[in-house]
TIGUTOR-852259 format. One line per 3 residues: number of its first residue (from 1); their letters; for each residue x, y negated, z of N, C-alpha, C. Coordinates in Angstrom, 1 decimal. Layout:
residues N
NUM) A) X,Y,Z,X,Y,Z,X,Y,Z; ... .
***
This chain:
residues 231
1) XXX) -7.9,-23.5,-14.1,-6.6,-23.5,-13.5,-5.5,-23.0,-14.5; -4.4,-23.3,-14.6,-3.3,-23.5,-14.9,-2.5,-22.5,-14.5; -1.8,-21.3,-15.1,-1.2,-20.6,-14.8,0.2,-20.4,-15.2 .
4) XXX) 1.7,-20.2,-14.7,2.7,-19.6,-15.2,3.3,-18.4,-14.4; 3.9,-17.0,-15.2,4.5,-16.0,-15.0,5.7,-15.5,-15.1; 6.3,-15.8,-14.0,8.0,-15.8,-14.5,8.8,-13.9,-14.3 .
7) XXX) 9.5,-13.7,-15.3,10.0,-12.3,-14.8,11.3,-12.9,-14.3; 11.3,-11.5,-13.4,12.5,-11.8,-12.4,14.3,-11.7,-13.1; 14.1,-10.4,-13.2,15.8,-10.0,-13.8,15.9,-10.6,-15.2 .
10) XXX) 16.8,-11.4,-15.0,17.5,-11.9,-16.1,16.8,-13.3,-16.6; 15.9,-13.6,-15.7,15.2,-14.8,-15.9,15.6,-15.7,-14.3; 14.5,-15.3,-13.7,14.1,-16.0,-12.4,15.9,-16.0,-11.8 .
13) XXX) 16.5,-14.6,-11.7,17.8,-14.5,-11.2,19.0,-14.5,-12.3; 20.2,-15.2,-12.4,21.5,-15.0,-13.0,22.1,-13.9,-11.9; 22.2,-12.8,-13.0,23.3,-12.1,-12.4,24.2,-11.6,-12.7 .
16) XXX) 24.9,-12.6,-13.8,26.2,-12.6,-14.4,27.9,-12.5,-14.0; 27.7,-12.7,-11.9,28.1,-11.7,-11.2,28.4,-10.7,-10.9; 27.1,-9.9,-11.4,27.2,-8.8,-10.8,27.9,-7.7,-11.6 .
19) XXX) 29.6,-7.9,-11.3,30.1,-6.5,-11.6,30.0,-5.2,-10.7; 29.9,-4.1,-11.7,30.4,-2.6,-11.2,31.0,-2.3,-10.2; 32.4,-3.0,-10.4,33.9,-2.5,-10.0,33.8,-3.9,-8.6 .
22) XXX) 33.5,-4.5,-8.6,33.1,-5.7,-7.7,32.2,-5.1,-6.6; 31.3,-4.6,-7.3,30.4,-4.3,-6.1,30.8,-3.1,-5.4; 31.0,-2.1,-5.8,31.6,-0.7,-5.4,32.7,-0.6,-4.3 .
25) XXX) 33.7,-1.6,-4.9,34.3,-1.6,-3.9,34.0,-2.8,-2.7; 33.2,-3.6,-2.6,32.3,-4.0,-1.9,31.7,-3.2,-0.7; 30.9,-2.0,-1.5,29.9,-1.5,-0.7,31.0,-0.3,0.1 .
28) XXX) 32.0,0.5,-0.5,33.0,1.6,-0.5,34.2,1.4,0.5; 34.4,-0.4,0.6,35.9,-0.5,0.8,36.4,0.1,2.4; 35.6,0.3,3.1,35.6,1.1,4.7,35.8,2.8,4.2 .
31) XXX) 35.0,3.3,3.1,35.2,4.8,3.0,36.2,4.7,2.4; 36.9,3.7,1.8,38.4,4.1,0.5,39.3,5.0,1.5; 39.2,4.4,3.1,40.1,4.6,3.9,40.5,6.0,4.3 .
34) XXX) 39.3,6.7,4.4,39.4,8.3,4.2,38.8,9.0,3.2; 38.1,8.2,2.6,38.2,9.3,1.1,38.7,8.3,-0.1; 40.1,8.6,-0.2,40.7,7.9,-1.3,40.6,8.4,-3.0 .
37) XXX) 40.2,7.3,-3.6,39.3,7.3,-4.8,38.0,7.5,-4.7; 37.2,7.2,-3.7,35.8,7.1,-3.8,35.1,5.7,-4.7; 36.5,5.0,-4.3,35.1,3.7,-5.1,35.7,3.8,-6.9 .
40) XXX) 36.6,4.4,-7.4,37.0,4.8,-8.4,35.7,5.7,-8.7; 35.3,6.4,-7.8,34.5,7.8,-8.7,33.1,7.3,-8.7; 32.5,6.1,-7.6,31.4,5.9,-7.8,30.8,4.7,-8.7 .
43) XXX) 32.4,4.7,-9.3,32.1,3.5,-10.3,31.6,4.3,-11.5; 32.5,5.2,-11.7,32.1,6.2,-12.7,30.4,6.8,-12.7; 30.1,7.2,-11.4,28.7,7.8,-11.1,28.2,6.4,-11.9 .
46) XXX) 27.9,5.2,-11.1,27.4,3.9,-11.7,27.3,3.7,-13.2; 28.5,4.0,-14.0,27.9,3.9,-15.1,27.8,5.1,-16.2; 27.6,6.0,-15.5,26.6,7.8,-16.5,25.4,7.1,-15.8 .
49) XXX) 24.5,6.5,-14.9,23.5,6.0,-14.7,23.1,5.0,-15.7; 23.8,3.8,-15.9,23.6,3.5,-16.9,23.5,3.4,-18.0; 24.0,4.4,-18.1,24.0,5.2,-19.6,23.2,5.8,-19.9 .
52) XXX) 22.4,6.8,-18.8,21.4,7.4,-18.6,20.1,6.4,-19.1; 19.9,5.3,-18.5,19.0,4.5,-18.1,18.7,3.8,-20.0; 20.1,3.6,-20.2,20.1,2.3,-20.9,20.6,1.3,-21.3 .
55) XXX) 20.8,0.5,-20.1,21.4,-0.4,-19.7,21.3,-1.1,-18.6; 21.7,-1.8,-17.9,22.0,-2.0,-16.4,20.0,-2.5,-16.0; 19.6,-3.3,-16.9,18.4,-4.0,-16.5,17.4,-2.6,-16.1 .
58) XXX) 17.4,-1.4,-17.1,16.1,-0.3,-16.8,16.4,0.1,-15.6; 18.0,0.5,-15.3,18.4,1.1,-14.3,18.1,0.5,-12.9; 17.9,-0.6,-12.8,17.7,-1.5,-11.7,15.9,-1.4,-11.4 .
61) XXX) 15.1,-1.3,-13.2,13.5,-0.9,-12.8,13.5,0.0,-12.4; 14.0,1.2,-12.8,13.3,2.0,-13.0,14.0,3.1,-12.0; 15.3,3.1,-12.1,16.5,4.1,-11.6,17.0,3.7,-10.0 .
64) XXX) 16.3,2.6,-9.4,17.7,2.7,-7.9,16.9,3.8,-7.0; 16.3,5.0,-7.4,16.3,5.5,-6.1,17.2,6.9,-6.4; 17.7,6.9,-7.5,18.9,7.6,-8.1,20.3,6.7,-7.8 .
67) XXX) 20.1,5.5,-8.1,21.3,4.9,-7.3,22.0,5.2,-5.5; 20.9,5.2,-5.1,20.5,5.3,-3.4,20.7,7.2,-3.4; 20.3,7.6,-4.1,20.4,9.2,-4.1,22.0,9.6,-4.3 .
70) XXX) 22.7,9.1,-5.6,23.7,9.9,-6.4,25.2,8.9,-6.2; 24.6,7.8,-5.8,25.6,7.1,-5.8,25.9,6.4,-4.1; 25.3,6.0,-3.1,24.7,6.0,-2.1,24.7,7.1,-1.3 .
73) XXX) 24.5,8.5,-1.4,24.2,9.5,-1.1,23.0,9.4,0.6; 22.3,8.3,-0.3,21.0,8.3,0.7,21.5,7.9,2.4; 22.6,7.7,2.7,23.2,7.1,3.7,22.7,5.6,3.8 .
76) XXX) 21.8,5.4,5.2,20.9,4.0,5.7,22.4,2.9,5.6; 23.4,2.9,5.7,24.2,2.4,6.1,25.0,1.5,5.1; 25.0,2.4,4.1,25.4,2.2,2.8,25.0,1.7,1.8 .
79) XXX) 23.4,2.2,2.2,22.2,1.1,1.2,22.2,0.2,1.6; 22.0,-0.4,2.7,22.0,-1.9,3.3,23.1,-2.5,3.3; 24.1,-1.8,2.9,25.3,-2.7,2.7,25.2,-3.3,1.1 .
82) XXX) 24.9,-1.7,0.1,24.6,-1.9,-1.3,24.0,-3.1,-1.4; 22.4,-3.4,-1.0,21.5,-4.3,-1.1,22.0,-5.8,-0.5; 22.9,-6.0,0.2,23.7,-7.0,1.1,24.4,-8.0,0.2 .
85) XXX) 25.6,-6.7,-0.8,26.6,-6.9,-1.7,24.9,-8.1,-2.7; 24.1,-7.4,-3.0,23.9,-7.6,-4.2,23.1,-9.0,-4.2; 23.2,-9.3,-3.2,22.3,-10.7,-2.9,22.8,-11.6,-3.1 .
88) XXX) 24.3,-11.5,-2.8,25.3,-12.1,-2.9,26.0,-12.5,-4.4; 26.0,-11.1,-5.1,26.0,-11.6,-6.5,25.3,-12.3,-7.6; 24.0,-12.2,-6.7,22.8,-13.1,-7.3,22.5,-14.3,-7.1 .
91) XXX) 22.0,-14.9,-8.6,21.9,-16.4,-7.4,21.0,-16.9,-9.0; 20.1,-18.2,-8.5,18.7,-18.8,-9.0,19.5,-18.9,-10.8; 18.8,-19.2,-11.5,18.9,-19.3,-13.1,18.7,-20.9,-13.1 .
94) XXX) 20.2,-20.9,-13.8,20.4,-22.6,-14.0,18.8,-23.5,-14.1; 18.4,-24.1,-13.6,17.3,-25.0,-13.7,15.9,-25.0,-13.1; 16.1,-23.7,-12.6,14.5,-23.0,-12.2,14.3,-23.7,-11.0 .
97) XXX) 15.1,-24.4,-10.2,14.4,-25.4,-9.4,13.3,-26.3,-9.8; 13.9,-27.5,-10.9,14.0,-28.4,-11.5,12.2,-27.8,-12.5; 12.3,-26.1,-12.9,11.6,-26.2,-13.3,10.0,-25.9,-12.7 .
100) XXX) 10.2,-25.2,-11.6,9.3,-24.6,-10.9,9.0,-26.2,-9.9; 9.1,-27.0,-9.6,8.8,-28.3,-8.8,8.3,-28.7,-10.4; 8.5,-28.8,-11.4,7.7,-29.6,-12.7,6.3,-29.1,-12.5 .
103) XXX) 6.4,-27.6,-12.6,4.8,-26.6,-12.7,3.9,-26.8,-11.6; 4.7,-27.0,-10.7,3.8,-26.9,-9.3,2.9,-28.6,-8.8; 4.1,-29.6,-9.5,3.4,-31.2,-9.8,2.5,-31.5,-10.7 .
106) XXX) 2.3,-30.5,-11.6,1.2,-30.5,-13.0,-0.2,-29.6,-12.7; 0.0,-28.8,-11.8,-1.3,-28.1,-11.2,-1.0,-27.0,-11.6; 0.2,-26.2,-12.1,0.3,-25.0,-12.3,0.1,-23.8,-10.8 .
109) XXX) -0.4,-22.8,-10.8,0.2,-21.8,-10.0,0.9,-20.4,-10.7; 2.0,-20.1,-10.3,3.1,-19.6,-10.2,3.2,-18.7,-10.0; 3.6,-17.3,-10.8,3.4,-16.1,-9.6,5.0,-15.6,-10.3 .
112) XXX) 5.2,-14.4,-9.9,6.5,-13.3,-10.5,6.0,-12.5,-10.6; 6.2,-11.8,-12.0,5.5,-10.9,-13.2,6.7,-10.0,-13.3; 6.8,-9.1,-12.8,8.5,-8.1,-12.2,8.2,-6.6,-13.1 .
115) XXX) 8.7,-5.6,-13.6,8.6,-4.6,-14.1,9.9,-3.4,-13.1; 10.4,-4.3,-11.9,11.5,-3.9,-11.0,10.6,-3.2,-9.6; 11.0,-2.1,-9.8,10.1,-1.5,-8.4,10.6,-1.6,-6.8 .
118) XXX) 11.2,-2.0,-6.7,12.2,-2.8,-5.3,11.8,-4.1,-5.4; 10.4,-4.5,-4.8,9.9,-5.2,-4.0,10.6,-6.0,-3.2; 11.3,-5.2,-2.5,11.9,-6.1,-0.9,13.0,-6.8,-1.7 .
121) XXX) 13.5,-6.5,-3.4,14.8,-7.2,-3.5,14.5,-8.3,-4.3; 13.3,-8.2,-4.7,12.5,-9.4,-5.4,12.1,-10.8,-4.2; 12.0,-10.1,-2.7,11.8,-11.3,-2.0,12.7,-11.5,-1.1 .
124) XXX) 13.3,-10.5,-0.4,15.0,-10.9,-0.1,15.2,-12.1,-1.0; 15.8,-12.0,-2.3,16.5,-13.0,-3.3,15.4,-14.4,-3.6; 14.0,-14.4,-2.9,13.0,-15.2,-3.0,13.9,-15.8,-1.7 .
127) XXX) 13.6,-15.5,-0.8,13.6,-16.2,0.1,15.3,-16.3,0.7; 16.4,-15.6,0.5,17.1,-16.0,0.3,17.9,-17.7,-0.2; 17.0,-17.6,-1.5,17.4,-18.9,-1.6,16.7,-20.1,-2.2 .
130) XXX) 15.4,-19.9,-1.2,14.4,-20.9,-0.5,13.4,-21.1,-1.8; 13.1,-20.2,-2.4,12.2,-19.8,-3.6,11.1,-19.8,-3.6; 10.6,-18.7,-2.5,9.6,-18.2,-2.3,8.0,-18.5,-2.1 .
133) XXX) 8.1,-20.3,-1.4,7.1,-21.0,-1.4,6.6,-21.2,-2.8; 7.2,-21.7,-4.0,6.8,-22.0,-5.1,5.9,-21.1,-5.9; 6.1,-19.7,-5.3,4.8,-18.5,-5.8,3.9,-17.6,-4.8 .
136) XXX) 2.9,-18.0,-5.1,1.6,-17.2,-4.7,1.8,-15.9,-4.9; 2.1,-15.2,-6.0,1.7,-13.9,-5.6,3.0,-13.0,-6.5; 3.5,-12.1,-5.9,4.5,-11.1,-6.9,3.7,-10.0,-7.2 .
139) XXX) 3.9,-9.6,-8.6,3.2,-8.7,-9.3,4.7,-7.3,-9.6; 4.0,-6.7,-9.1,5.3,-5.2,-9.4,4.4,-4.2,-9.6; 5.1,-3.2,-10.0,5.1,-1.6,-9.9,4.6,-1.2,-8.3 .
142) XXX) 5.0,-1.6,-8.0,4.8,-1.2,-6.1,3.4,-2.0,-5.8; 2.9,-2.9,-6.7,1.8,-3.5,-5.9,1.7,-5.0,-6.2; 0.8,-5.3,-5.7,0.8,-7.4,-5.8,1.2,-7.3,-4.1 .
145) XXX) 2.2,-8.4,-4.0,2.3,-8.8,-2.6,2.2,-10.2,-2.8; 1.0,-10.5,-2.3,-0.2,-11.6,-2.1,0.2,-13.0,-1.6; -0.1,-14.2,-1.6,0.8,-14.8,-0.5,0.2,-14.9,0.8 .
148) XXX) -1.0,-14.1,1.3,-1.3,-13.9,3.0,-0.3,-12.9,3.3; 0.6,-12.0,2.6,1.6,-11.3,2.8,1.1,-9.9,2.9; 0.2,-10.0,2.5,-0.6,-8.3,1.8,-0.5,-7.6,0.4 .
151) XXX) -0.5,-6.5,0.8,0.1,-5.8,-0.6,-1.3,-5.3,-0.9; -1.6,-5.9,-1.9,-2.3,-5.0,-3.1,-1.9,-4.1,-3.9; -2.5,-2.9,-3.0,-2.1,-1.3,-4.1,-2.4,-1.0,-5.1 .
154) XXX) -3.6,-1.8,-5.8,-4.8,-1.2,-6.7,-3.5,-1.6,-8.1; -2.5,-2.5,-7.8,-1.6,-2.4,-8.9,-0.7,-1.4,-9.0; -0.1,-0.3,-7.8,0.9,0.3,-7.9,0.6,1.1,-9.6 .
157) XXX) 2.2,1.6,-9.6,2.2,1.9,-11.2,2.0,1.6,-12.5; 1.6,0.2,-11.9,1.6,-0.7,-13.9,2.6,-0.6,-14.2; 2.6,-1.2,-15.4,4.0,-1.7,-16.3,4.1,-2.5,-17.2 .
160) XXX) 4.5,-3.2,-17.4,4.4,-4.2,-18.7,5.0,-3.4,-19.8; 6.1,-2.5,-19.8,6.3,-1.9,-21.0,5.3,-1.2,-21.8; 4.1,-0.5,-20.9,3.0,-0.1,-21.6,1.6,-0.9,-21.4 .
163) XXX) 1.4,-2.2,-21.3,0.7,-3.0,-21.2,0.0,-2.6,-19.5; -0.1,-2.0,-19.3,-1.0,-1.4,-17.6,-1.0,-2.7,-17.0; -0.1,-3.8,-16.9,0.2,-4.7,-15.5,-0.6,-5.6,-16.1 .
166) XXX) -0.4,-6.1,-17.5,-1.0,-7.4,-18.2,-2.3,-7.0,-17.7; -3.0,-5.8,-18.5,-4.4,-5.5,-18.6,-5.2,-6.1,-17.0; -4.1,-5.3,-16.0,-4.7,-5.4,-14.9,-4.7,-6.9,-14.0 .
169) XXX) -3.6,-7.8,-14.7,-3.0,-9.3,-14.6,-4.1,-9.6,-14.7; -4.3,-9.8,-16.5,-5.3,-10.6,-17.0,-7.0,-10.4,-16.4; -7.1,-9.1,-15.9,-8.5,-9.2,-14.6,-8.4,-10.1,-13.5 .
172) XXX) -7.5,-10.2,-12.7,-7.0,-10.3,-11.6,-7.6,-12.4,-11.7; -6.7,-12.9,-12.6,-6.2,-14.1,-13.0,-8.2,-14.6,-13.6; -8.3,-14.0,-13.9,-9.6,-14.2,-14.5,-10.5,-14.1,-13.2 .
175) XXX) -10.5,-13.4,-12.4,-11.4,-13.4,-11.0,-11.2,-14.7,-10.5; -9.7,-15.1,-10.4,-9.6,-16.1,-9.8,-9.6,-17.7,-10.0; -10.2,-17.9,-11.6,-11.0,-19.1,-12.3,-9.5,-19.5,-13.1 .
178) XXX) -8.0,-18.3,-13.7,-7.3,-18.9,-14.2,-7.8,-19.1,-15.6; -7.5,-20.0,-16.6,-8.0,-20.2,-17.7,-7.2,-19.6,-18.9; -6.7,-18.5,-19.5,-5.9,-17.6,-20.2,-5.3,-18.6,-21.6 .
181) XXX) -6.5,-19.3,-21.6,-5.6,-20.6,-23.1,-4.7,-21.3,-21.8; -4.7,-21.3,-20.8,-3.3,-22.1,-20.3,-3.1,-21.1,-19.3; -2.6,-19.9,-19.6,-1.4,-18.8,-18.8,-0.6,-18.1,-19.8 .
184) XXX) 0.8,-18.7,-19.0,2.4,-18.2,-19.8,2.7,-17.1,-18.8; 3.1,-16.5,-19.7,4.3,-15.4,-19.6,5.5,-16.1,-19.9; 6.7,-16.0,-19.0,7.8,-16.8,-19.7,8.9,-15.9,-19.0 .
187) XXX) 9.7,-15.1,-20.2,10.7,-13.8,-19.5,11.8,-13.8,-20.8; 12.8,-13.3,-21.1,14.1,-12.9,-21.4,13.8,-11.7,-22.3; 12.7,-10.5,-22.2,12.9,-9.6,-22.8,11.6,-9.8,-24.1 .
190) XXX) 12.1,-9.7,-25.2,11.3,-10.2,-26.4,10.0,-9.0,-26.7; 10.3,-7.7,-25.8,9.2,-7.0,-26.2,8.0,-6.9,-25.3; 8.8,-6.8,-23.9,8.0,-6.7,-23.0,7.5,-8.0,-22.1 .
193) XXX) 8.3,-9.0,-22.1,7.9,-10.3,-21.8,7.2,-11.1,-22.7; 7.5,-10.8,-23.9,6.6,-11.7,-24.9,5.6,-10.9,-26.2; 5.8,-10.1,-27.0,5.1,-9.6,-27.7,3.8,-8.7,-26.7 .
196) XXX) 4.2,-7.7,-25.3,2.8,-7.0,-24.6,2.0,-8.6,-23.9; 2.8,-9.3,-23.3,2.0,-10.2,-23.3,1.1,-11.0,-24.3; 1.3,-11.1,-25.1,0.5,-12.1,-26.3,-0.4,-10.8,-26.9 .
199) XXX) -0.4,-9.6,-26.6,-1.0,-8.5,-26.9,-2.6,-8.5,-26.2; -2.0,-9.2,-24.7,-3.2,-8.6,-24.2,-3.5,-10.4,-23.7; -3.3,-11.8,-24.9,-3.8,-12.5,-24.3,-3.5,-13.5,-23.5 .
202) XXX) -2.2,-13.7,-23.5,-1.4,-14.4,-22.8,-0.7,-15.4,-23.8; -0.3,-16.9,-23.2,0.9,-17.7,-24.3,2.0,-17.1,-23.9; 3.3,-17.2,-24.4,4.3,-16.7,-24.3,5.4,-17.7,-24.6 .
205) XXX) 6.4,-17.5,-23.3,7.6,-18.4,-23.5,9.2,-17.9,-23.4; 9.5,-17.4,-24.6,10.7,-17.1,-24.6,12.4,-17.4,-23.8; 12.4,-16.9,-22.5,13.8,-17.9,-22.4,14.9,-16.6,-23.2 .
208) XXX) 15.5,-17.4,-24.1,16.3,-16.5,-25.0,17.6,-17.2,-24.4; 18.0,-16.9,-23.1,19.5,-16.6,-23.2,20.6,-16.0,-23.3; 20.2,-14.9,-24.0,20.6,-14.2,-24.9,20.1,-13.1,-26.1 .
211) XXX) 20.9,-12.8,-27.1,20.0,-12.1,-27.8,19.2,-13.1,-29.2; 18.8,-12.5,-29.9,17.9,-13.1,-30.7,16.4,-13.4,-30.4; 16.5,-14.7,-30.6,14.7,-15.2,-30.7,13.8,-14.7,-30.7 .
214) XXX) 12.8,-14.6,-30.4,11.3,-13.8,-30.6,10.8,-14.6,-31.4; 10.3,-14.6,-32.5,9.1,-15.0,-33.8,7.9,-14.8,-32.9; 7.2,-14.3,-31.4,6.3,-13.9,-31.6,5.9,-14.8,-30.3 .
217) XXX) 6.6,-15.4,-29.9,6.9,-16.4,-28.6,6.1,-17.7,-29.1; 5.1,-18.7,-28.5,4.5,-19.6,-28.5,5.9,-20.6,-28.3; 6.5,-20.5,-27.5,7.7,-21.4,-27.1,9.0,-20.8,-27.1 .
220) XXX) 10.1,-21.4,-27.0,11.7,-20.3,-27.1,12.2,-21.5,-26.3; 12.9,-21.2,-25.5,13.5,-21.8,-24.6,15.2,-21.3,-24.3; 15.7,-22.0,-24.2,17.3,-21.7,-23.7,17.9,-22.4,-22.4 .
223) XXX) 17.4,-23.4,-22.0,17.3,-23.4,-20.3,16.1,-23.9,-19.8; 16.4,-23.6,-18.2,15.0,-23.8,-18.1,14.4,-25.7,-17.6; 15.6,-25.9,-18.0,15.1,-27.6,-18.0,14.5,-28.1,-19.3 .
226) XXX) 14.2,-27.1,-20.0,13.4,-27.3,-21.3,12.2,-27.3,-20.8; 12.0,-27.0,-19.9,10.2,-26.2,-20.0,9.3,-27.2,-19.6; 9.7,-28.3,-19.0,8.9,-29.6,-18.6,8.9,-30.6,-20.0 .
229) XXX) 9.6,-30.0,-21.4,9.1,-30.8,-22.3,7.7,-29.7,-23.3; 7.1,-28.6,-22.4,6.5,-27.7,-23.2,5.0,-27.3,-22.5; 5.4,-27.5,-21.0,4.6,-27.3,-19.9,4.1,-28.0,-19.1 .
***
């Protein structure tokens, strides 16, 4: 069997929408009313988080329950407006239709290979905008959520930054008769999408839309209407 691995942020999804100052006052614009300069100050909160983190991509793995805590102030009302805004700013990566119907006519199966521990916002934006059928199974931090709609816990806490998810991928995929000379990894981040994958075993396909190339990528890609001349 035939496998491909798509990572979500900054691959699977464009979210070259998603401003700060956009969303804030988005999520804020009902409190501006009585607390004036709130979406001014949580803009600010928003990016010492960032800063903290990195840059917007860790902060979204690794950081939203400090978003939800510091910026949010854990108010039900506010998160679900947060998470509302952000769906909105999101939307599919030029071609990934075009290319996910290529993989799935060749005998590929499909999964999402996420290092983002917000699960629900990886399928929200799945099925939001009619995605979701195309993959069998989401692989996260939080778990595999299967396509019978079962979460497999025995993944909670992998990572692809410290190989944990591949290791435990590449069993998983192997139980299930995939054949590892034909399973891609194909993600945006050159260390964790492509160098831990080919680490533990995997081909590797660069979508470098931004940034410099990976030398260590089987393939380099720049949209993803490329990928039906590779796959």
């Amino acid at each position: 069997m035939k496998w491909a691995g798509f990572d979500f942020g900054q691959c699977l999804m464009d979210s070259s929408n998603r401003k700060v100052e956009y969303w804030m006052a988005a999520v804020f614009i009902d409190e501006e009313k009585e607390r004036s300069g709130i979406i001014e100050e949580k803009v600010k909160l928003y990016r010492e988080l960032i800063e903290k983190y990195g840059d917007f991509r860790k902060l979204h793995e690794k950081g939203r329950h400090e978003v939800e805590e510091k910026v949010l102030e854990n108010n039900p009302c506010l998160i679900k407006r947060y998470y509302e805004v952000e769906q909105k700013l999101l939307k599919p990566a030029d071609g990934i239709y075009e290319a996910l119907r290529h993989l799935k006519s060749k005998g590929y199966r499909v999964d999402v290979v996420s290092d983002m521990g917000a699960l629900n916002v990886i399928v929200n934006f799945l099925n939001n905008y009619n995605l979701r059928h195309f993959f069998s199974n989401i692989y996260s931090p939080k778990g595999v959520l299967r396509e019978d709609g079962i979460i497999d816990e025995s993944f909670r806490d992998v990572s692809k930054e410290d190989g944990s998810l591949y290791l435990k991928l590449r069993e998983d995929l192997e139980k299930s008769g995939v054949d590892l000379d034909n399973a891609y990894m194909i993600g945006d981040n050159p260390v964790k999408d492509i160098e831990m994958a080919k680490r533990y075993g995997f081909k590797a396909v660069h979508y470098a839309v931004r940034g410099k190339e990976s030398e260590h990528a089987d393939f380099v890609i720049k949209s993803f209407y490329e990928l039906k001349n590779i796959l």
